[in-house]
N, C-alpha and C positions, 0 to 999 in steps of 0.2 A: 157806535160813536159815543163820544162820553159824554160833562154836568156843569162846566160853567163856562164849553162851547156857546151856545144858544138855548132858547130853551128846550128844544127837542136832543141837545147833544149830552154829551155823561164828559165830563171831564177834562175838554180839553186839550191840545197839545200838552201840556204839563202831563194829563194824565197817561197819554199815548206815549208819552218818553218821557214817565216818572222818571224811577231813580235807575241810574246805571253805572255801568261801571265793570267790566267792559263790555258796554251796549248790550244791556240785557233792559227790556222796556221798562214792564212794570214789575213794583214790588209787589212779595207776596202777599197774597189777606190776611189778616189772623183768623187764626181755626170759627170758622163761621157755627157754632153749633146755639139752638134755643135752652134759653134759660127760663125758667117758671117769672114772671110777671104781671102779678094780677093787674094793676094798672093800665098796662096793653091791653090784655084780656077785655076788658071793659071798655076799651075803645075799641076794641073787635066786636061787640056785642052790639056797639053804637052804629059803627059804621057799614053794619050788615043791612040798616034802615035805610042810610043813603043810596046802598048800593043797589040794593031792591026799587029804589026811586029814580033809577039811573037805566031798570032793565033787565038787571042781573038777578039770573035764577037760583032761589036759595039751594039749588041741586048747587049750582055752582060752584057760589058757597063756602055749601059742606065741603065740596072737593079738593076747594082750591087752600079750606085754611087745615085739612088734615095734615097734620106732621108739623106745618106751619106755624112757628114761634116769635118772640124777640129775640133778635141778635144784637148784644152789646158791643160785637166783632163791628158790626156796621156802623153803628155809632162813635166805634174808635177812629175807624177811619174818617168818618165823615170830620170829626173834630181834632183830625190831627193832619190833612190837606197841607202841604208844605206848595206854596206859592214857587213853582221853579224857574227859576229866571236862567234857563241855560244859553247857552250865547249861541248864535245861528249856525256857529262852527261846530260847537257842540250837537246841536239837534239836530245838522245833516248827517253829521259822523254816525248817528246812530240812524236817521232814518232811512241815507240809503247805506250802511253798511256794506260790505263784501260778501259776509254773511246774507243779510236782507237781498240782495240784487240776487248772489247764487242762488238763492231759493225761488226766488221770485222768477227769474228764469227756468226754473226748473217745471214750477206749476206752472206757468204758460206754455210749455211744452204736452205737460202731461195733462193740462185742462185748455187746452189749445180749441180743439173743437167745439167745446162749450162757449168759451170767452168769445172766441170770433161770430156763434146766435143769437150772444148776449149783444153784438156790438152791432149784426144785421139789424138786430131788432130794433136795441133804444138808439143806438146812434153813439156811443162812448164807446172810445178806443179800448183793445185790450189791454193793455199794458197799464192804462188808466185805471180801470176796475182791481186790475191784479196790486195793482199800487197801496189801493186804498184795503184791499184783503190785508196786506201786508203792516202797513201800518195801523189795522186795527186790530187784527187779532192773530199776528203771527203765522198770517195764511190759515188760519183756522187751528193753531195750536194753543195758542190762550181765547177760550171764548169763554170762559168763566164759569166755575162752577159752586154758585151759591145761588139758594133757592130764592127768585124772585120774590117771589108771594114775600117772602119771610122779609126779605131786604127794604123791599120798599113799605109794607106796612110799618113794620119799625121806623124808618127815616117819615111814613108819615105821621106817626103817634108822637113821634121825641117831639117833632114842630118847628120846627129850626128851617126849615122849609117846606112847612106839612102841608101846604094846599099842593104844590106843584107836587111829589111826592103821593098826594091821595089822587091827585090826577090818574101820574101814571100807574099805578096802583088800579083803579077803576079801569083804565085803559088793560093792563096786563090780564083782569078778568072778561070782559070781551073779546080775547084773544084766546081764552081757554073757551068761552061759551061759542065760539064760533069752531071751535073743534080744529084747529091749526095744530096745537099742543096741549100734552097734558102735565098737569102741574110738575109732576115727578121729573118728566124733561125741560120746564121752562126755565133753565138755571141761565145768570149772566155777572155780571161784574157784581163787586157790594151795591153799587148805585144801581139796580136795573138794566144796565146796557147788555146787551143778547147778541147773542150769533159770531157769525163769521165778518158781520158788518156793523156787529156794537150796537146796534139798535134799539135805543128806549123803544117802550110798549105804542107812544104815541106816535112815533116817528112808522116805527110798523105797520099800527093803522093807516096812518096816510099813504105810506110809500112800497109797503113789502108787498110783494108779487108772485105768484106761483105758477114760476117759471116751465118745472115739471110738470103739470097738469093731472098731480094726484089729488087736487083738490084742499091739498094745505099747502100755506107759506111757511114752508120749514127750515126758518134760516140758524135751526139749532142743530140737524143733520151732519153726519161727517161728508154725506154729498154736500158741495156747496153752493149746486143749483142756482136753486131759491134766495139763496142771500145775493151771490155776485148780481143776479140779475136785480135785484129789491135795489143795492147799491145804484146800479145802471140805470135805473127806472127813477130814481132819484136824484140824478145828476141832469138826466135828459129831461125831467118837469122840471127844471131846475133852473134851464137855458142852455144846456152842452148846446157847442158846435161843432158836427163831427168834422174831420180834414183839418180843423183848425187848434194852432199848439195852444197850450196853455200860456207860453211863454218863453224864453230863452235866457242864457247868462251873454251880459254884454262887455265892452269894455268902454268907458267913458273916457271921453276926454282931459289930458291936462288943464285944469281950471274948473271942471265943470263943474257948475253952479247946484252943490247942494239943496240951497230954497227949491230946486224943481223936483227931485224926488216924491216917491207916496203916491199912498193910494190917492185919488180925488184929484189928480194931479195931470190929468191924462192930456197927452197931445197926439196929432195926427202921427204916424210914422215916418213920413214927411220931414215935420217938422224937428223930429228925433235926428233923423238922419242929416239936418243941415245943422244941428248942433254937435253933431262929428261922435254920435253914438253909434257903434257899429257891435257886430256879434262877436262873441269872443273867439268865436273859432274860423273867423276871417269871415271876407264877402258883405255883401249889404243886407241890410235889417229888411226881415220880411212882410208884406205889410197884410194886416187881418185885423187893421181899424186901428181906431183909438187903443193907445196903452201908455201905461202910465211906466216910469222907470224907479225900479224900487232899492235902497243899498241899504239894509239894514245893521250892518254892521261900518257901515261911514264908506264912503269914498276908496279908500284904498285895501277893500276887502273886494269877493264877488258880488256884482250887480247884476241886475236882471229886470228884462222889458217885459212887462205881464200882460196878455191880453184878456177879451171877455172870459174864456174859458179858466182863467186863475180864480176871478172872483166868482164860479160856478162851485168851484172845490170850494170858496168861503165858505159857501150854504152849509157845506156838509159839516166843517170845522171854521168856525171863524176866527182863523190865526193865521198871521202869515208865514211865522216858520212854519204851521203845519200844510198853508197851499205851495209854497216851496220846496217841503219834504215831500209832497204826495208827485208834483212835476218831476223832479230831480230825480226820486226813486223810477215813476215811468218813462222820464229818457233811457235810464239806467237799465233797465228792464229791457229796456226795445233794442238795444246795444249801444247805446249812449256814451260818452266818456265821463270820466270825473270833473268836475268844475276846474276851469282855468286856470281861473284866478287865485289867488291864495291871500290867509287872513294874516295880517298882522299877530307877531308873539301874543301872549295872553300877560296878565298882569304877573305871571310868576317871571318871563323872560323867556315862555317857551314857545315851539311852534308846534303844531301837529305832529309833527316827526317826532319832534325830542319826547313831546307825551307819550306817542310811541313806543320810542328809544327806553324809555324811564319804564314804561311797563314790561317790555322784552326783559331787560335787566334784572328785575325786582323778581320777577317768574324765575328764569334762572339760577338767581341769588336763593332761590326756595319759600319765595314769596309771593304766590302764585295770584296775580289780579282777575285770574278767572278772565283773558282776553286783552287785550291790544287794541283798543279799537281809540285809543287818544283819545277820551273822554275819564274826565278824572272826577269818578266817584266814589262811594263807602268801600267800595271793595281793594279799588288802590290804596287809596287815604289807610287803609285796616293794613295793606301789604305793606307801604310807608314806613308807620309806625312799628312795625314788627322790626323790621332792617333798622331802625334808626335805634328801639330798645335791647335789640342785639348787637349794636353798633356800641353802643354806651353813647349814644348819643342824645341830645334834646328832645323828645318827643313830640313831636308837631302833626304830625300825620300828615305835611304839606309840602307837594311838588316842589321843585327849584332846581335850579341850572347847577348850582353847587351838588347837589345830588345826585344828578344826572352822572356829571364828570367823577363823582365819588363810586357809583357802578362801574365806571369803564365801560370800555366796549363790549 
């Protein structure tokens, strides 16, 4: 899980659907390798005292800063974080994709047996766990590979956030001293985040479980074990309720009264239902307490009645496109449909389809967006401008309906 989540998270929704285009999560690192810095150096020499004061064996140590450098690569990214403001249409397109769901079905098939021990056990759905595999690290395809050690010492020397940074730093060497892993395998995001379930070092401490019973919590393994269930174990001290949904897309009434949306907002379902909210895919609102109704892209977009179990998923990510994306993907998972309702054109004139439309065309025009997925990022915007400077046209590298109709069908 990602870094300006909470404080045990790395990232974020922003960072979970960096950049895309078409719906590819995040971007790549730049080439992570150490550069000679005595100034580091010297606050490695410093902080070998604390960490001896903390518990930590100078075996450890030696082991854990062998090979172990500064990375400037880390600090690029840290100081170059682009705030994403993707709009909730954009962030489901990419977090339950077609892509995402077919895979996602695929490993609950193929890790079926597992997921269903994991969910005897802590009480969390499978489809739930597999959710959050997915939107954190690709089902286990992106679990990052840069040297911890090297990552967070750097981010905690630069200072820019060096006490939380020397935390998890101290935290990731208790992890090697407990014999979980060893540094050569402890690799994860630039920022620290590990495994198949993104897990800063601290967050592991408190949460990760060793579900195998080989005596480590090995949530950096291509088995995914130990992470799905660290996740599960996480969600269930968390407050899961099993049997009960996270939530549903509803459909509001003509008139309805905006001021009652949001979280902190909660009323009986009761009370939902005699304000003429009903589910969107017919029948009556089901009831599993208090919930509050959320429309984060206004009224005449998809809406949705959240229950205790949405704000369970906050803990793990506190965003609501990301407890949205994590529900949406596990209906979608369990055979769920597509959402209803549908958003409003975007500021260019377009709908989901025509983004669509526009990427189909541009691919075939030999301007390849690298995917379809109506999410307009660097990679269209790049196919855009090629067409347009082949075109002899304006150079904008920006969607538009005139565009569109200029591809044809």
């Amino acid at each position: 899980m990602k870094m300006t989540r909470r404080v045990f998270g790395l990232t974020a929704a922003a960072g979970a659907l960096s950049a895309c285009s078409g719906g590819v999560l995040q971007t790549a690192a730049p080439a992570m390798r150490p550069v000679s810095n005595p100034a580091y150096d010297a606050w490695v020499v410093g902080f070998r005292d604390r960490a001896a004061a903390r518990g930590i064996s100078p075996q450890v140590m030696v082991r854990a800063f062998r090979g172990a450098g500064y990375l400037p690569g880390v600090i690029e990214r840290d100081r170059n974080q682009t705030e994403f403001t993707r709009s909730l249409e954009d962030y489901l397109a990419i977090a339950a994709s077609d892509e995402r769901v077919s895979t996602g079905r695929a490993m609950m098939s193929r890790h079926g047996a597992l997921l269903r021990r994991i969910e005897d056990r802590y009480g969390v759905e499978a489809q739930v766990v597999c959710a959050v595999w997915g939107l954190e690290s690709r089902y286990g395809a992106r679990r990052g590979d840069v040297p911890v050690i090297s990552a967070l010492s750097t981010l905690a020397y630069d200072g820019r956030r060096g006490a939380f940074f020397e935390s998890q730093l101290m935290a990731a060497l208790k992890i090697l001293q407990a014999g979980d892993v060893s540094p050569e395998r402890m690799t994860g995001s630039w920022a620290g985040a590990m495994g198949h379930t993104q897990f800063i070092p601290t967050t592991y401490l408190a949460y990760a479980v060793d579900f195998t019973g080989d005596g480590r919590r090995d949530i950096w393994d291509a088995d995914p074990s130990d992470a799905l269930a660290s996740a599960a174990a996480y969600l269930s001290r968390s407050g899961w309720r099993h049997g009960q949904p996270w939530g549903l897309e509803v459909a509001l009434p003509q008139g309805f009264d905006a001021g009652l949306t949001g979280r902190g907002k909660e009323r009986s379902v009761a009370a939902w239902r005699a304000l003429g909210v009903r589910p969107a895919a017919g029948g009556i609102l089901p009831d599993h307490g208090s919930a509050s109704v959320l429309a984060p892209a206004g009224l005449n977009a998809p809406a949705f009645l959240v229950y205790r179990n949405f704000q369970v998923i906050l803990r793990y990510n506190n965003s609501e496109k990301y407890g949205l994306g994590i529900g949406h993907l596990s209906d979608r998972i369990a055979g769920g449909r597509r959402l209803r309702g549908t958003f409003p054109p975007d500021a260019n004139g377009l709908t989901l389809a025509d983004r669509k439309a526009l990427q189909q065309r541009l691919t075939r025009a030999g301007f390849d967006t690298e995917g379809a997925d109506g999410v307009i990022g660097d990679k269209t915007r790049a196919a855009i401008a090629g067409y347009q400077r082949r075109q002899g046209l304006g150079v904008t590298g920006e969607p538009s309906v005139a565009l569109l109709r200029r591809l044809g069908g």
